[in-house]
Each structure stands twice: as structure tokens, then as C-alpha cells.
C-alpha positions in Angstrom: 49.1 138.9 -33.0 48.0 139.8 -36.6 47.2 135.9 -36.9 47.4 133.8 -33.7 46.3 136.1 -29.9 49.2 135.6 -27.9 47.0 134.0 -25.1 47.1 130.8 -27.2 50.3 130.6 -27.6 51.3 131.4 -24.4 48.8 128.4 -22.9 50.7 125.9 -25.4 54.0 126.7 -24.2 52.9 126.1 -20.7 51.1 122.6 -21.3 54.7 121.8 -23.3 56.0 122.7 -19.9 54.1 121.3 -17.8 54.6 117.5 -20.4 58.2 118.2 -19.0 57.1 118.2 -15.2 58.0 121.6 -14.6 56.1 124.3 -13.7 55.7 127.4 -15.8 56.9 130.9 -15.1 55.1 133.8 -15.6 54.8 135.2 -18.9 56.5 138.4 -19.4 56.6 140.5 -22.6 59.7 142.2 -23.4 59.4 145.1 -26.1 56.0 147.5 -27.0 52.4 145.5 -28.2 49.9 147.3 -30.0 46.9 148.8 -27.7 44.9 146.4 -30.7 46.2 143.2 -29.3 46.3 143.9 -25.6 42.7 142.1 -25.3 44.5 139.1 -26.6 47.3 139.0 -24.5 45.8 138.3 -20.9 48.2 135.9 -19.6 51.4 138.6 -20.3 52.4 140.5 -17.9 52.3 144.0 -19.7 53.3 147.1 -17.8 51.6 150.5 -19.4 54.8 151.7 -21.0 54.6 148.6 -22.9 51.4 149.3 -24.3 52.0 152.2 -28.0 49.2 153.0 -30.5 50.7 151.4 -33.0 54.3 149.8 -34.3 55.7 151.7 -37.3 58.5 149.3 -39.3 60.9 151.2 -41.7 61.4 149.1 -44.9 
């Protein structure tokens, strides 16, 4: 999400599916996104618990 909105990429996985004559599932995010990037991310299925302040990495 810090370069690409996951909507996007979402929407190309599903025309790449539909090319292949199948029908797309629903998207479903597995894991935490950033309360930042939720705007971007309309086509996930995100449940609330999903949804942190922000994603600390430990070097």
C-alpha cells in the first residue's frame, strides 16, 4: 500500500481471472492493514480486528 492501493491490484487479479473464464472469489485479507490504507482497499473484505494504527517491523 505504501506504493500501489490494493484496490488496483485486487481489480487486476480479477480481469487475469476472469481471461481464464473463471469467475473471481471474493477478496479476503488475511493479517492487520494500516487504518492509513483502509480507503484504498474497498474491494477486501476487512473485518475491524483487521484494522491497527499502525504496523511496527523489528529490524
Amino acid at each position: 500500500p505504501d506504493l500501489t492501493p490494493v484496490d488496483p491490484i485486487v481489480e487486476f487479479l480479477n480481469q487475469q481471472t476472469r481471461k481464464m473464464y473463471r469467475t473471481p472469489s471474493p477478496a479476503h485479507l488475511v493479517g492487520a492493514i494500516r487504518e492509513r490504507d483502509v480507503p484504498g482497499a474497498t474491494k477486501l473484505a476487512i473485518a475491524p480486528e483487521q484494522v491497527v494504527s499502525e504496523v511496527r517491523t523489528e529490524a
